[in-house]
C-alpha positions as CSV (number, residue, x, y, z in Angstrom):
1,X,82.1,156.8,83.8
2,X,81.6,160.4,85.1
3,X,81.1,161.2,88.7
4,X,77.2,160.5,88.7
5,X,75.9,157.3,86.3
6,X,72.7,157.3,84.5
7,X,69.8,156.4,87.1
8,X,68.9,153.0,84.8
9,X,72.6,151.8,85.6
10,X,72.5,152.1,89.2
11,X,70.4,149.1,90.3
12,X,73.4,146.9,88.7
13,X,76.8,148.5,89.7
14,X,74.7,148.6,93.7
15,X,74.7,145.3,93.1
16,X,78.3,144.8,92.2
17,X,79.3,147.0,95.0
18,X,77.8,144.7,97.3
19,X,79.6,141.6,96.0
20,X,82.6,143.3,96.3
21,X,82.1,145.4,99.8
22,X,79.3,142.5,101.5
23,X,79.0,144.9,104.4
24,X,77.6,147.3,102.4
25,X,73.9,147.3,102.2
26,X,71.2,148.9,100.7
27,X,70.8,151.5,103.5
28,X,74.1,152.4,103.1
29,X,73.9,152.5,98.8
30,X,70.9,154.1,98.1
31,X,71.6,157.7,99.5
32,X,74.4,157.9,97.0
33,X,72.2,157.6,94.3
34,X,75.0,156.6,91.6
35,X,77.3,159.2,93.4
36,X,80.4,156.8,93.4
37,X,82.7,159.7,94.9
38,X,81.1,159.1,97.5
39,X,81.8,155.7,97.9
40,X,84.8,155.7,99.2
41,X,83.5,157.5,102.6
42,X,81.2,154.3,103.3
43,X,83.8,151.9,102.5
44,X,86.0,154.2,105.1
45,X,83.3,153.9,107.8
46,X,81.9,150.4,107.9
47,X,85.3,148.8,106.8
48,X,87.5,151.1,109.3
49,X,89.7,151.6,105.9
50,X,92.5,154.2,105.5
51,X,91.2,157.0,103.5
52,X,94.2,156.1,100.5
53,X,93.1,152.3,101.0
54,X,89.5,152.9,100.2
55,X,90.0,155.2,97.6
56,X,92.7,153.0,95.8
57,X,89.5,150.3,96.3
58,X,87.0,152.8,94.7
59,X,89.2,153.8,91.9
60,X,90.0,149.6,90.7
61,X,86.4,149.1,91.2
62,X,85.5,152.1,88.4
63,X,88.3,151.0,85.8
64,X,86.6,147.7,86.1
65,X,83.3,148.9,85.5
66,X,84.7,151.1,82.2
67,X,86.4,148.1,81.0
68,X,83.6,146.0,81.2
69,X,81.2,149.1,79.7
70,X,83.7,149.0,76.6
71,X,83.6,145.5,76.3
């Protein structure tokens, strides 16, 4: 998956973010419309994560979603 997703895919990896991250709302999602290098910055913020930790976070959380696309 590239750095922005197609629009129609958003609604459902928001939604897996939010079961992974369940601080994350909404507010917080939708201004990165599908953006997920940005990502790591709100996981940073409302999680008070190191910048590697969150990052490591983001990048497990896309290989899962391109497995997952492949399978």
């Amino acid at each position: 998956m590239g750095r922005d997703m197609e629009k129609s895919m958003w609604p459902e990896v928001k939604e897996k973010i939010k079961l992974n991250w369940d601080k994350l709302e909404d507010q917080d999602l939708d201004p990165l419309k599908g953006q997920l290098n940005k990502l790591s910055e709100k996981i940073q913020k409302i999680y008070n994560y190191s910048f590697m930790r969150a990052e490591r976070e983001v990048n497990d959380f896309k290989k899962e979603l391109s497995f997952k696309k492949r399978h």
